[in-house]
N, C-alpha and C positions, 0 to 999 in steps of 0.2 A: 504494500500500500504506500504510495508514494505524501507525501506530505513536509510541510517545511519547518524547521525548529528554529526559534530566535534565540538569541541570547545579549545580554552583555548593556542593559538600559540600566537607570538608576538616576540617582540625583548628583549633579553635578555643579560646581560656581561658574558665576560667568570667567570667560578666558581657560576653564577647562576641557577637557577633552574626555570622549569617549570611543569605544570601540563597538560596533556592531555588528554580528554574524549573525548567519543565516547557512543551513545547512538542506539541501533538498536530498530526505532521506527516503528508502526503497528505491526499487529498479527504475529507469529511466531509458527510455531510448533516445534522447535527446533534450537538452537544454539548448533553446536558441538561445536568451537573454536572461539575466536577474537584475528585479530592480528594487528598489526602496524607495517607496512612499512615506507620506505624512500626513497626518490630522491635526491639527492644533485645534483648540476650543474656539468657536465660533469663526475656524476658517472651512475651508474646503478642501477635499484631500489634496494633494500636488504630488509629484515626481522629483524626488532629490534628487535621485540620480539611478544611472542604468549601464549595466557594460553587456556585451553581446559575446557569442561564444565565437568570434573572431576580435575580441577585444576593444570594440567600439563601445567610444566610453562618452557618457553624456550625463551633467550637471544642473540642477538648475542653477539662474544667475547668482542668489543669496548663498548658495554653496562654493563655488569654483574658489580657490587659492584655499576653501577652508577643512574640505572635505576630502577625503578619495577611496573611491572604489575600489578594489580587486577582488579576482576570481585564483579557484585553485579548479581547476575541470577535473582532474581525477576523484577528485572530493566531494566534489560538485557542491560548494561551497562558496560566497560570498560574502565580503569584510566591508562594510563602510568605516574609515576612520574619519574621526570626527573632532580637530581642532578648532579653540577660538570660538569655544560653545557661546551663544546669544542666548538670553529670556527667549528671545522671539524664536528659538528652535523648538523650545519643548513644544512636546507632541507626541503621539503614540507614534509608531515606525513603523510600518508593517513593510515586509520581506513578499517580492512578488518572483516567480518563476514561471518564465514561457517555456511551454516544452507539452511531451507527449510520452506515456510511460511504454508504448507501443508503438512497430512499425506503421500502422493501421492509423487512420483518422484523421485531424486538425490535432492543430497546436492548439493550449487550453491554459489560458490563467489559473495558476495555483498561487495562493493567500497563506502567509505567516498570520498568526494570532494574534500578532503586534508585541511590543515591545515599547513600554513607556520610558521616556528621555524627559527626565524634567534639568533648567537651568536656573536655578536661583542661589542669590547667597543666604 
């Protein structure tokens, strides 16, 4: 049964940092992309960021010089590192995975359960 594990949220001060993984566990026949979203209270989810299973790597603008992506494919694992934490980051994270656990069908969004990131001192 294929499914995605978070790890690694917690409370943080501003100008700190955090780590975020994501592990897409059972069989897979393919991951094209992993990406990390976010919720903040009374926003709308967005797209932090995304890297693709040829390494295409994409940020949104409030992230770029503060965050970075990587992937391990044999693992099938993805790390958001997270310097230079804002208030304005916290948010639940949830961990997304494009892919298919079969040769057979469409590719198909699979959902992390989220992972809260609070920034306060």
């Amino acid at each position: 049964q294929a499914q995605l594990v978070e790890s690694g949220g917690g409370l943080v001060q501003p100008g700190g940092s955090l780590t975020l993984s994501c592990a897409a566990q059972g069989s897979w026949f393919r991951i094209s992309a992993m990406r990390w979203y976010r919720r903040a209270p009374g926003k709308a989810r967005e797209l932090v960021a995304s890297i693709t299973s040829e390494n295409s790597i994409y940020y949104i603008e409030d992230a770029r010089g503060r965050f970075t992506i990587s992937r391990d494919s044999a693992k099938n694992t993805v790390t958001l590192q997270m310097n230079s934490l804002r208030s304005e980051d916290t948010a639940v994270y949830y961990c997304q995975a494009e892919g298919k656990q079969f040769s057979y069908g469409d590719s198909m969004p699979y959902w992390g359960q989220g992972t809260q990131v609070t920034v306060s001192s």
